[in-house]
C-alpha positions in Angstrom: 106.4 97.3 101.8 106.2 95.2 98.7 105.1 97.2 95.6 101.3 97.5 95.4 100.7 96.6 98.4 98.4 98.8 100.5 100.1 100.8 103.4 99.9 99.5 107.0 99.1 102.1 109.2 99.0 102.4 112.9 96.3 105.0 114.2 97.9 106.9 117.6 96.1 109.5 119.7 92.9 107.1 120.8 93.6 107.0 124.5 91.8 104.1 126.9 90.3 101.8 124.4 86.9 102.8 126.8 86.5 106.2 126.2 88.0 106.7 122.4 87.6 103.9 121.3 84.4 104.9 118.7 87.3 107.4 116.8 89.7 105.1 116.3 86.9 103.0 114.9 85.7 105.6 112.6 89.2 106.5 111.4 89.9 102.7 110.8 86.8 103.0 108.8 87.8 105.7 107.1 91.1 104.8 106.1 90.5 101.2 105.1 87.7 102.5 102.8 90.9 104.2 100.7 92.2 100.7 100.8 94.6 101.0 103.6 95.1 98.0 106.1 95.0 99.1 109.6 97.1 97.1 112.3 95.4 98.3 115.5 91.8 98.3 114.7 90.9 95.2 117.0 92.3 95.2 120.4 92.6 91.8 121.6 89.8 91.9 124.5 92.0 90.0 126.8 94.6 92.7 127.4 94.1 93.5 131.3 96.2 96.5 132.5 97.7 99.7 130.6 101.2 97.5 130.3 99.5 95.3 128.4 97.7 97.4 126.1 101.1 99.3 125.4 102.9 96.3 124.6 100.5 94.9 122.2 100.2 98.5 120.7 103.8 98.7 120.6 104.5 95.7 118.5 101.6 97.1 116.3 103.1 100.3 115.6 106.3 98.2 114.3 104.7 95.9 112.0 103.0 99.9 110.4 104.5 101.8 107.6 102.9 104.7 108.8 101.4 106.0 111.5 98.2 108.4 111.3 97.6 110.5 115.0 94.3 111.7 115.6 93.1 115.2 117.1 94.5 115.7 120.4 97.0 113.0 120.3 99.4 114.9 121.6 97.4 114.9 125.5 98.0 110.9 125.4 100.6 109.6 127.1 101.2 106.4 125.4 100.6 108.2 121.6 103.5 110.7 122.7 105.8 107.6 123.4 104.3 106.3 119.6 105.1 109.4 118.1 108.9 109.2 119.7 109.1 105.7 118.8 108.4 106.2 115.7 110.3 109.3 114.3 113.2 107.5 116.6 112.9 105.0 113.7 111.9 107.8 110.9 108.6 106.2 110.0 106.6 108.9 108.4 103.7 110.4 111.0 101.3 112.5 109.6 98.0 114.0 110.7 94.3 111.9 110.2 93.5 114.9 107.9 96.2 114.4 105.5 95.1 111.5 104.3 92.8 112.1 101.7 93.1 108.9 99.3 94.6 105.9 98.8 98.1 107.7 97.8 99.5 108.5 101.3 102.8 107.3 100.4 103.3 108.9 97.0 101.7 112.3 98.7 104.7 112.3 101.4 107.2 111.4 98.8 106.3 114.5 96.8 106.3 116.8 99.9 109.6 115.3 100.3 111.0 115.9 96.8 109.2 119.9 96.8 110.8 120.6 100.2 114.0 119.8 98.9 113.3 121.6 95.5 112.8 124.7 97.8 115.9 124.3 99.8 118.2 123.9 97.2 116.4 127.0 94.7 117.5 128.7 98.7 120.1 131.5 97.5 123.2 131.0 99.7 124.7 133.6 101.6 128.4 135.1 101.0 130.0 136.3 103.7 
């Protein structure tokens, strides 16, 4: 991602675009409010069957930095196969609710560096 340049993030965990469709929409909202570009939030209309819709989706979720799963993804076939995908490729996932501003990126980097900070401070054991 160049620098200053807002994230691109994928939103998993929608389902059929006819029966979740209004939380995608609303997380789209939510998230491009913060400033964040969102790469799924228009499915193309003309996409007939489920192999279809994955594909598109699919080539969505690689053009993302990140991808942002809502409540209950985990029930939806296709954003299970996301979620693999992804962490296949170690593209950070996190939950809608952890993004809070326009820092998403800087927020997981400093998880990162605490969790690492803890490991090391980690007393080793002597045998």
């Amino acid at each position: 991602m160049p620098e200053g340049s807002p994230a691109r993030i994928y939103i998993s965990g929608y389902g059929l675009p006819e029966i979740n469709r209004a939380a995608l929409i609303d997380e789209a909202d939510r998230l491009t409010a913060y400033g964040y570009n969102i790469t799924n939030a228009d499915l193309p209309p003309d996409l007939p069957g489920k192999a279809d819709r994955l594909r598109w989706s699919l080539q969505m979720l690689l053009s993302s930095d990140l991808v942002v799963q809502l409540p209950g993804w985990e029930i939806n076939t296709s954003a299970r196969l996301e979620s693999s995908i992804a962490s296949s490729l170690r593209m950070p996932i996190v939950p809608a609710d952890f993004v809070t501003d326009g820092d998403v990126l800087g927020k997981l980097a400093l998880a990162r560096q605490r969790a690492k900070s803890r490991q090391s401070a980690k007393p080793t054991k002597r045998h």
